[in-house]
LOPARO-708800 format. One record per residue (C-alpha): x, y, z. Coordinates in steps of 0.001 Angstrom, whole numbers, plus 500000, padded with zeros to 6 digits. Layout:
BEGIN
XYZ
...
END
This chain:
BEGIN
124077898739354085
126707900182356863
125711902291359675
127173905107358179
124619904453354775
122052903910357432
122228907249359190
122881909642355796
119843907453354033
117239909855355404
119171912830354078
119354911141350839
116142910086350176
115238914541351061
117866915357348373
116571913084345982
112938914874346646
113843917965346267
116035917603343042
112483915844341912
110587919024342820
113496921353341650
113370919688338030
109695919398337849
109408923222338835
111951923624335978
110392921788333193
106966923059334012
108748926930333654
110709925893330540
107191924534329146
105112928220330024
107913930140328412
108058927848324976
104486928500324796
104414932214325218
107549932737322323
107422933114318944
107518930520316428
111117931945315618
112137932129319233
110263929058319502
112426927049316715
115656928431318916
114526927408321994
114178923571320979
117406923522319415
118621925004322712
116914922348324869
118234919522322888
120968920135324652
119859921157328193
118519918363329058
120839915565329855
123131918932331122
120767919067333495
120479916168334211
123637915783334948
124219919063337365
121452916811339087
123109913517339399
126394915309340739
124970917476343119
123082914625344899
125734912126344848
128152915503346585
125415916125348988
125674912416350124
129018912449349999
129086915613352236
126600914174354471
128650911209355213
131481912941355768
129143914920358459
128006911839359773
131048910299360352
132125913213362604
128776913610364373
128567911998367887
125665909668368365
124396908590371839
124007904480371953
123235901605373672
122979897677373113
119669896459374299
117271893430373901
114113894155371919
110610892950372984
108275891199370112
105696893264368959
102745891419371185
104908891551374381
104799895475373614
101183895367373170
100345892852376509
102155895844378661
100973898716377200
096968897790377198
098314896580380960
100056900155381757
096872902093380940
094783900341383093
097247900644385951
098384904506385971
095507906092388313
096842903642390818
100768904063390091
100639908345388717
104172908693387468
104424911542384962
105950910240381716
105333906821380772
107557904983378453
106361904801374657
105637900738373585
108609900616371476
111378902046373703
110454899439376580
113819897200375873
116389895724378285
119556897364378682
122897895290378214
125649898208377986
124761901909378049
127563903158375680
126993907324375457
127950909320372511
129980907696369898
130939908757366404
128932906641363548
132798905316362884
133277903820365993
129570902167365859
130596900868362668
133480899158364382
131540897949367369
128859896442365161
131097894264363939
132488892586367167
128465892291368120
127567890957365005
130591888050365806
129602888009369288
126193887210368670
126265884194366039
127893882231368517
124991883231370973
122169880895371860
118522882021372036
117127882110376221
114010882932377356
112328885681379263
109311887267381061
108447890165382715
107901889495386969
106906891751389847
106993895602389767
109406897768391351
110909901755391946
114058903187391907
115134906816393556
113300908658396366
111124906057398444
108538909111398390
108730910177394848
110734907633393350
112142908380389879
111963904606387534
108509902588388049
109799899164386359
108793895742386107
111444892926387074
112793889818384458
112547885978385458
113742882594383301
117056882447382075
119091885192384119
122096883319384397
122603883329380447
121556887000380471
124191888038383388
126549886003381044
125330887945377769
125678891220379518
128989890293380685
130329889194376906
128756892517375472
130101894699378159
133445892897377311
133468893989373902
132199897374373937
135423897981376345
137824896998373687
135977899541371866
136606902593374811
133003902180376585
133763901351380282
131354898986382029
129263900460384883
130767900094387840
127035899193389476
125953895524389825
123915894291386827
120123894739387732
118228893910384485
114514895387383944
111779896833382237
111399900983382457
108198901397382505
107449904820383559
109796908067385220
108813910660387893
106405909785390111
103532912626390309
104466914401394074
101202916334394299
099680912987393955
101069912575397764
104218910188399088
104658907365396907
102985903839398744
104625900640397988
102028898904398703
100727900392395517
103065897735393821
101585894789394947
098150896559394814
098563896500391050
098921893029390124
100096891088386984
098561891771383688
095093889943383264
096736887438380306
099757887133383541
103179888056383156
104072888092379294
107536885074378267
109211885769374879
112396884170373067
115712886529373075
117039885777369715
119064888628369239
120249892115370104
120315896046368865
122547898572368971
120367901875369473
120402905302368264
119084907269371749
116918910585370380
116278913325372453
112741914846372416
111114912341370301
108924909300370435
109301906228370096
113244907868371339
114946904650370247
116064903751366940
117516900640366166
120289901098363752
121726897247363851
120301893779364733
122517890913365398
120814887783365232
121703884571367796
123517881584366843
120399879464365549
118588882391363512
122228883160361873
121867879534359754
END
């Protein structure tokens, strides 16, 4: 399935249920007036309806396939905002988030990242069309087979923005940073080619944990941080073994959809 059959499939599968519903509401009037005729009208009305149905069906069969068709078009056109990121297992996810509810009385920042969305970012790209992710998917999908897997884990809490109301609450990355800077670097590389310019910022990799710290909580306390500790189970390691390309949603949670994983070098065999 391509991107672009990824992001009309939703549509689809709606116009599919509602030609259901349409057709059921159809038969079930075609069945209340058959019953209220005469026998005359009655014998008419079958001979009619010999006919209607595979008309029908038909009608059907084109309209959906023209309202995918139109939706792809649609999509195609449509900008998209994206990113490539590294996704964390499922029981990393779970380790910080029982860990971030026991620690936001002490550290009261106002929106706190949903489980699912807490990633690493490797390029930031903006809005694209679904064409040129299409494209871009397939240099990542080359550039990660010849990838090998590295390893991970969360270390050490920080804050970016205002020292007194800082903006990012995040949690720093230790183990194999050298093969990450060198990941980042290749991605970067090839989302270029692609007309995404790298940031002109150093590489800082991390965890966002939470965003805007509460200011009628008073100034923001650093020593907060190191108040707060590692989670009880410590600092949670996991195996990179591929990336995503994400779909970024506005107003909704989890706000990250992953539209394509490209699997390392040792899961591609």
């Amino acid at each position: 399935m391509t991107l672009l059959d990824k992001i009309g499939e939703s549509y689809t599968n709606t116009a599919n249920s509602e030609n259901s519903n349409t057709s059921s509401s159809t038969n079930a009037t075609s069945s209340t007036n058959a019953t209220s005729s005469t026998n005359a009208s009655s014998s008419i009305n079958n001979s009619s309806s010999t006919n209607k149905p595979s008309s029908t069906n038909a009608t059907s069969s084109t309209n959906t396939q023209s309202s995918t068709n139109a939706q792809r078009a649609t999509n195609a056109s449509e900008m998209y905002r994206l990113f490539v990121g590294i996704k964390l297992p499922q029981d990393v996810q779970r380790e910080l988030d029982i860990w971030k509810d026991s620690i936001q009385k002490v550290l009261p920042f106002q929106k706190w990242t949903h489980p699912q969305d807490v990633h690493v970012t490797l390029s930031f790209l903006g809005d694209a069309s679904a064409e040129t992710a299409e494209a871009l998917a397939a240099d990542l999908r080359q550039l990660a087979a010849a990838a090998l897997p590295l390893t991970l884990h969360a270390e050490g809490l920080g804050v970016f923005g205002p020292p007194a109301a800082p903006s990012i609450l995040w949690a720093g990355l230790a183990g194999d940073l050298d093969a990450l800077a060198a990941l980042q670097r290749e991605v970067a590389g090839v989302c270029a080619r692609h007309g995404f310019p790298a940031e002109a910022r150093a590489y800082r990799p991390h965890l966002t944990l939470a965003r805007r710290f509460r200011a009628a909580a008073g100034p923001f306390k650093r020593s907060a941080l190191a108040a707060v500790g590692a989670p009880a189970g410590g600092w949670p390691v996991w195996q990179v073994e591929d990336i995503v390309l994400y779909r970024s949603h506005l107003g909704r949670q989890p706000s990250y959809e992953p539209l394509a994983v490209f699997p390392f070098e040792e899961q591609s065999t």
